[in-house]
Structure formats: structure tokens, C-alpha cells
C-alpha positions as CSV (number, residue, x, y, z in Angstrom):
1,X,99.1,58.0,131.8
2,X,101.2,55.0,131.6
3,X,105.3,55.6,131.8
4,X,107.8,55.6,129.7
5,X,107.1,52.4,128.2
6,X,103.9,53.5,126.6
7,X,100.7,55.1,126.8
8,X,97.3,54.5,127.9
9,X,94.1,55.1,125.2
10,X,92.7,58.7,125.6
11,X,92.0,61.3,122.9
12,X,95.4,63.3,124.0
13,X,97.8,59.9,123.5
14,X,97.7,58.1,120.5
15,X,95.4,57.4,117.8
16,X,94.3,54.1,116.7
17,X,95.8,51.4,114.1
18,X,93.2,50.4,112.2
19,X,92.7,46.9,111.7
20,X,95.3,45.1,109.1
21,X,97.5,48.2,109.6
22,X,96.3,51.3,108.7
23,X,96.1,54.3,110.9
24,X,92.8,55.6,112.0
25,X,92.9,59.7,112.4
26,X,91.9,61.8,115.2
27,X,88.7,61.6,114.3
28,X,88.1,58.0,114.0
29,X,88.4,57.4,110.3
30,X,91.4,55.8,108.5
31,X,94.2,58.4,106.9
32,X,95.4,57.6,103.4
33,X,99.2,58.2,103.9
34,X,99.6,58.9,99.9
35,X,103.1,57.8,99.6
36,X,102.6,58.7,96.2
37,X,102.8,62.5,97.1
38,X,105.9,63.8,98.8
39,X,105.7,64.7,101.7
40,X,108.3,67.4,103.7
41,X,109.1,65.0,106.8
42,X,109.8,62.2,104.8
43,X,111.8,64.5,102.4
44,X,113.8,65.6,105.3
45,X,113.9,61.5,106.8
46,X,115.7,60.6,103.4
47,X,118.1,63.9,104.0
48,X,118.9,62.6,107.9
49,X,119.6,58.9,106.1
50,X,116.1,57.5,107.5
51,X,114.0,55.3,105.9
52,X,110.7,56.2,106.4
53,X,110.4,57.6,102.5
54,X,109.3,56.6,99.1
55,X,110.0,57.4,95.8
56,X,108.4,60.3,95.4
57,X,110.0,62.0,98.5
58,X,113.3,60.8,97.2
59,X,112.6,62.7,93.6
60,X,112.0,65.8,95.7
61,X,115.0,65.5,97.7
62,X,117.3,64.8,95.5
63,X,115.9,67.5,93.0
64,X,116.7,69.8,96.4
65,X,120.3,68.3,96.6
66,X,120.7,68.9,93.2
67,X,120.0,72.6,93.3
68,X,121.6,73.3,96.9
69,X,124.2,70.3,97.2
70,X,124.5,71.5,100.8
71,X,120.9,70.6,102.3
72,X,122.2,67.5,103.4
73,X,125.0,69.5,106.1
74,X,122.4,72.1,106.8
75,X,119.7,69.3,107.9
76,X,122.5,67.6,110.4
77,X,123.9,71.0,111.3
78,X,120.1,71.5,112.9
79,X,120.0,68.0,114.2
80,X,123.8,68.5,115.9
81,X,122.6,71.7,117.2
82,X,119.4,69.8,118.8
83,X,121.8,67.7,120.6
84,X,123.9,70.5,122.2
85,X,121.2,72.3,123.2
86,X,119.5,69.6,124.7
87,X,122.6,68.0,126.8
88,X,123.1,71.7,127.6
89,X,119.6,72.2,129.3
90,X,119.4,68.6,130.9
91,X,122.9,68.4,131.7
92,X,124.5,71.6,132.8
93,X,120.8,73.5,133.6
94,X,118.7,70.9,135.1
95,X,115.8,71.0,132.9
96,X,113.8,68.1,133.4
97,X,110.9,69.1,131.5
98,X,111.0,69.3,127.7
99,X,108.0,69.8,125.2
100,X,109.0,69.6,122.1
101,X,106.5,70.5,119.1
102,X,106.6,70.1,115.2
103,X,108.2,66.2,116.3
104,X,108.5,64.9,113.0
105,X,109.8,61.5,111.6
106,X,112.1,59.1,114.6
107,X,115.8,60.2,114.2
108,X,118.7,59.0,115.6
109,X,119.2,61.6,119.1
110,X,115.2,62.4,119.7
111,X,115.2,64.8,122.2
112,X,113.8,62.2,125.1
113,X,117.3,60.2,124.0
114,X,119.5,62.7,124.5
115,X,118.0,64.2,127.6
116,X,117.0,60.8,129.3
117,X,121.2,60.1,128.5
118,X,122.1,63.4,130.8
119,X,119.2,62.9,133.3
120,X,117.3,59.5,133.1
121,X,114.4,61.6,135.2
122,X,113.5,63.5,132.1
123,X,110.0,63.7,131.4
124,X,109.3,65.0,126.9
125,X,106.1,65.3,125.5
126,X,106.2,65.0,121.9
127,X,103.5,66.6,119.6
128,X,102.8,66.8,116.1
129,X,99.7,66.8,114.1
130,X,101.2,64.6,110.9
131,X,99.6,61.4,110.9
132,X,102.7,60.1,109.1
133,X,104.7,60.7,112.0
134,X,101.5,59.3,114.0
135,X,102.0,56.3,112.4
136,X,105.9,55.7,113.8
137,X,105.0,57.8,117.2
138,X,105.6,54.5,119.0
139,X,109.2,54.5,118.3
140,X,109.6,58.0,120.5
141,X,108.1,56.3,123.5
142,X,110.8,54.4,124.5
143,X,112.4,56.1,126.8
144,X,114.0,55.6,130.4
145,X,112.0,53.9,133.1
146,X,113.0,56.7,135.2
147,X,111.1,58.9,133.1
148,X,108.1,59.4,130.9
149,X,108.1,59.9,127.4
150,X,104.8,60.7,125.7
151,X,102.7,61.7,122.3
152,X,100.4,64.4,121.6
153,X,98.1,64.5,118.6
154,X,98.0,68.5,118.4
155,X,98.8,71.3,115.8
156,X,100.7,74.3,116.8
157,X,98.0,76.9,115.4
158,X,95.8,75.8,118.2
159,X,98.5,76.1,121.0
160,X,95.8,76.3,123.9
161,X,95.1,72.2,123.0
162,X,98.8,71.1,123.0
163,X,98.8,72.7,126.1
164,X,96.3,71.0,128.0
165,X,97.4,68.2,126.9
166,X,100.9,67.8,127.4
167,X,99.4,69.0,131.4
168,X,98.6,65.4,131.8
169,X,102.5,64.6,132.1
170,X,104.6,67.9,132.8
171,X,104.2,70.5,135.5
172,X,103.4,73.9,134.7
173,X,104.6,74.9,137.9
174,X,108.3,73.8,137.2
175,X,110.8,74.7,134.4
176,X,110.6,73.4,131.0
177,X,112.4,73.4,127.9
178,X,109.6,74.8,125.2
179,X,111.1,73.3,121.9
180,X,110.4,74.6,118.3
181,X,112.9,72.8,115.7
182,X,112.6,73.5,112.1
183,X,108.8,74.1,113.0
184,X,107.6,77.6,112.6
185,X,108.6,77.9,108.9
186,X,105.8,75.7,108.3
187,X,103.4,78.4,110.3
188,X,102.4,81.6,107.2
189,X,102.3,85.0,108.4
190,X,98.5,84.8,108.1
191,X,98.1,82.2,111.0
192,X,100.1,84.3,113.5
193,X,103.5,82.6,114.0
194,X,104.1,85.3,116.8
195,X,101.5,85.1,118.5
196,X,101.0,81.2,118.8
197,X,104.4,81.6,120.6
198,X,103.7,84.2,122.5
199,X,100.8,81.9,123.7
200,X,103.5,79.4,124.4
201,X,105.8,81.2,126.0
202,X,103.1,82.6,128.5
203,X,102.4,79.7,128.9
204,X,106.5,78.8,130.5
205,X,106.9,78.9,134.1
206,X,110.1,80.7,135.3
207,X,112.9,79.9,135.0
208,X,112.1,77.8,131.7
209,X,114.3,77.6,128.3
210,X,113.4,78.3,125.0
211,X,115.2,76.2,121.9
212,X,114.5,77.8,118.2
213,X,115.6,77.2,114.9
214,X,114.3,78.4,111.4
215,X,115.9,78.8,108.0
216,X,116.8,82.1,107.0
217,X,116.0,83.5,103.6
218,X,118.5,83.6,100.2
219,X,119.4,87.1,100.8
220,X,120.4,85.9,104.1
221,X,122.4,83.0,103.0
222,X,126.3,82.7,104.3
223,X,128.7,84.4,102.0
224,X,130.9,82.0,99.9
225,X,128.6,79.1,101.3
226,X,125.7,78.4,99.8
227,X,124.7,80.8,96.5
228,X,121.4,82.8,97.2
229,X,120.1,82.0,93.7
230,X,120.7,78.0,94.8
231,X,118.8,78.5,97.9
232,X,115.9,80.5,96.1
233,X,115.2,77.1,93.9
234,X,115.9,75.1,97.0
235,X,113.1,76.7,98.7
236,X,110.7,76.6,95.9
237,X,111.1,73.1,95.2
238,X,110.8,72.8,99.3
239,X,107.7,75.0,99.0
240,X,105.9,72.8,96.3
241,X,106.7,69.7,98.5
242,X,104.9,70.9,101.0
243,X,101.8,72.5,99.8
244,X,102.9,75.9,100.6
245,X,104.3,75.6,103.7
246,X,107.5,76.9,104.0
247,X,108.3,80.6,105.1
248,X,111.8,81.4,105.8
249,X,111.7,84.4,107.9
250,X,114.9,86.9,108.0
251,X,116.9,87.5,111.0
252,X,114.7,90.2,113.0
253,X,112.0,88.5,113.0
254,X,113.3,84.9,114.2
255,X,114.9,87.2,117.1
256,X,111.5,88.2,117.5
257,X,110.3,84.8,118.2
258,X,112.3,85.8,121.6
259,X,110.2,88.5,123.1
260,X,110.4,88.1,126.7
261,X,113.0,85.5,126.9
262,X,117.1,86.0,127.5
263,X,118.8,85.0,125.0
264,X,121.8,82.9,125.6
265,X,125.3,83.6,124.1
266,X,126.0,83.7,121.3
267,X,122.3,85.3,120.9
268,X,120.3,84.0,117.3
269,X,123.1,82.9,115.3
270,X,123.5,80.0,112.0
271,X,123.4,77.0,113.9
272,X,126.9,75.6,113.5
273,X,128.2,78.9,115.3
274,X,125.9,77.9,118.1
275,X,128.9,77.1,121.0
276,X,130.4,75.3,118.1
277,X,132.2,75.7,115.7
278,X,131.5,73.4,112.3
279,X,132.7,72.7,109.1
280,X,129.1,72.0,107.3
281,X,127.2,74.8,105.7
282,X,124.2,75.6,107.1
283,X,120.9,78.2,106.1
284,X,119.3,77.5,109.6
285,X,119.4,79.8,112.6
286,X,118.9,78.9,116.0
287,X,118.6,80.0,119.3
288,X,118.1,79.3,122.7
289,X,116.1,81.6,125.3
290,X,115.8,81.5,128.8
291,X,112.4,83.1,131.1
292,X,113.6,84.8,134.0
293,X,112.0,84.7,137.4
């Protein structure tokens, strides 16, 4: 595995450009990107200010905006919340391992940035099993030269595979920050979202961290923040986007994404209360977990 400043050709790293640009999947043949169909990463790039989106991800998001004007503070309250957490672990706990799963589209703060910034060291594999965000993967492997940054081509149903992959660069004998952000929503109740991260989690040497966030449901919704009725149609326009994909899961059960983990102060909370205290409004809960020895 080359460092930081890229990666060397194997099935775990990247997969091919095809020739006059297009990207070539994991199985050798060229992916049509249909940037005529929305798609939820690019829906959420356009929220974050990006610009990897197209019209039809911008009719989708602002349809979203319009019914739940708040989106936009709820997709930065996660992103500000990734930051903490992450300068948290690298800075104050000396994590120096991070895999971070359900990557999605570059953003300003990736999680290498922010924990190369607090310990140049850092090593952060990256996996995700969208060959949109394939096709911009290169722009998350810049990183320190200090430390390794890489990409894994793997989905999070089949953990076992992200696994032995992201082997080739961290050490399953040391701590490492296991991250899930705005991921297992995307996971239905009928693929096991509990037990792929139990498999995970087992998976965690001692004295490793846990970072989690997921949106609640409408009933859940902040009081006087965002209206449940205007999160309902939120999430069914978000559910359309995305073929189905999108379960927002109630309180208990994103604590329950915890099993066997100590939950740090303040516990599972909305992710602006996370050892913060923000203005935005925000449907997201997070979390952060820690294995003991």
C-alpha cells in the first residue's frame, strides 16, 4: 500500500477510470452515473454547499428545503458534530486509527483532515460502496505524509469484506475509531442493521471508540423546532430519492447500536447538544462509544 499520497492498484484500493473518463466498477465494466436520477449523496453535497450535483439532485433538495426549511442546519449540525468528535478522539484520546464507513461525497473537514490537523500520524480508511463517490475518492487521499489515508470499495451489509480490507492499513491490535455517520439509516431492518455492527464492533480492539449518528423519526422531532408533519414529507421525499433507503430509527434503538460500548457524556443525544451547545435545528442523534479493556 502506497502512503498517504495515493494508492497502489489491487481489488481493495481503487477501481479503474475507464478510458476518456468514465469509471469502470468493481467488477470491471463501466458504471453509468445517471446524473439524470437523484441521487441521496449528491442531494446531501448540494445541502453541505458542494458541487458535485446536478439538476435533478437540486429539484430533490430543494423540494426537501421546501418542506423542512431546516435540513440545511441539520446536515451541518452532523458535519460540526463529525469535527468535535473527531479532534476529540485524535486530540485529547489518542486515537490514531480511524475507519470510517458510509464515506460519501469530499466535504470540507473529512475525517483524515481533521484528525491528520490534531495528529499528522493518523492513519483513516475510507469505505463506501457508491461508485459516485468512487469517482471523487481521490480527493480523500490526500492526507499528511506522516500518515496514510486510504479507499475501500466495500458495502456495510457485508462487514467481514471492509474488514479485511481496511487490514491492509490499520492494526487490529491497536485502538480505532469505528465511524458510522449518517450511514445506518440507509441499512432496512430486513438486512440486520444490528448485527452488521455488532460484527463491527467485535471486530474493535480495546480500548477503541465508537462515533454514531442517525436521524430520529417525526414523532421524535425537537419540540418548537422542526414540525413532525414537516419532517414526515421530508423523509418521504428523502425516501423516494433514494430508492427506499432511508429508515430513521427512534431513540432506543440507535442506543442500541451501543451494545457493548460506554457511552460517553452526554450519552445518545441531538447532535448540537453533543458537548455543544448550537443554535441550528437539528433531527440527527449522535453518539460516541468507547470498548473497554
Amino acid at each position: 500500500m502506497a502512503d498517504s499520497g495515493g494508492a497502489e492498484s489491487g481489488a481493495w484500493a481503487f477501481d479503474s477510470v475507464a478510458a476518456g473518463g468514465g469509471i469502470l466498477g468493481a467488477d470491471g465494466h463501466p458504471v453509468d452515473l445517471r446524473t439524470d436520477v437523484p441521487h441521496i449523496a449528491r442531494v446531501y453535497d448540494y445541502w453541505l454547499g458542494g458541487k458535485t450535483n446536478y439538476a435533478a439532485d437540486r429539484k430533490v433538495a430543494k423540494a426537501v428545503m421546501a418542506a423542512m426549511p431546516a435540513v440545511t442546519e441539520s446536515v451541518r449540525a452532523n458535519r460540526s458534530f463529525l469535527r468535535r468528535a473527531v479532534r476529540l478522539l485524535a486530540a485529547d484520546l489518542g486515537i490514531r486509527q480511524f475507519l470510517d464507513i458510509g464515506t460519501g461525497l469530499p466535504a470540507a473537514d473529512n475525517t483524515h483532515e481533521v484528525a491528520q490537523r490534531a495528529a499528522p500520524d493518523a492513519r483513516v480508511v475510507y469505505a463506501d460502496n457508491d461508485p459516485i463517490v468512487l469517482a471523487h475518492a481521490q480527493a480523500l487521499l490526500t492526507g499528511t505524509p506522516e500518515g496514510r489515508t486510504a479507499y475501500v470499495h466495500g458495502d456495510v451489509r457485508r462487514p467481514g469484506e471492509i474488514l479485511a480490507k481496511a487490514a491492509d492499513v490499520l492494526d487490529f491490535t491497536q485502538p480505532i475509531a469505528l465511524m458510522l455517520i449518517a450511514m445506518m439509516h440507509c441499512v432496512p431492518d430486513e438486512d440486520d442493521p444490528f448485527g452488521i455492527v455488532r460484527t463491527l464492533s467485535d471486530a474493535m480492539p480495546p480500548g477503541s471508540y465508537f462515533v454514531l449518528t442517525h436521524p430520529v423519526p417525526a414523532a421524535e422531532a425537537p419540540a418548537g423546532d422542526v414540525p413532525a408533519e414537516d419532517l414526515a414529507a421530508a423523509y418521504a421525499l428523502m425516501r423516494e430519492a433514494s430508492t427506499g433507503s432511508f429508515h430513521a430509527r427512534p431513540h432506543d434503538q440507535v442506543v442500541r447500536f451501543f451494545d457493548g460500548w460506554e457511552l460517553l457524556e452526554p450519552g445518545v443525544v441531538l447532535a448540537t447538544k453533543w458537548r455543544a451547545d448550537e443554535p441550528e435545528s437539528t433531527v440527527i442523534s449522535v453518539g460516541v462509544g468507547h470498548k473497554p479493556a
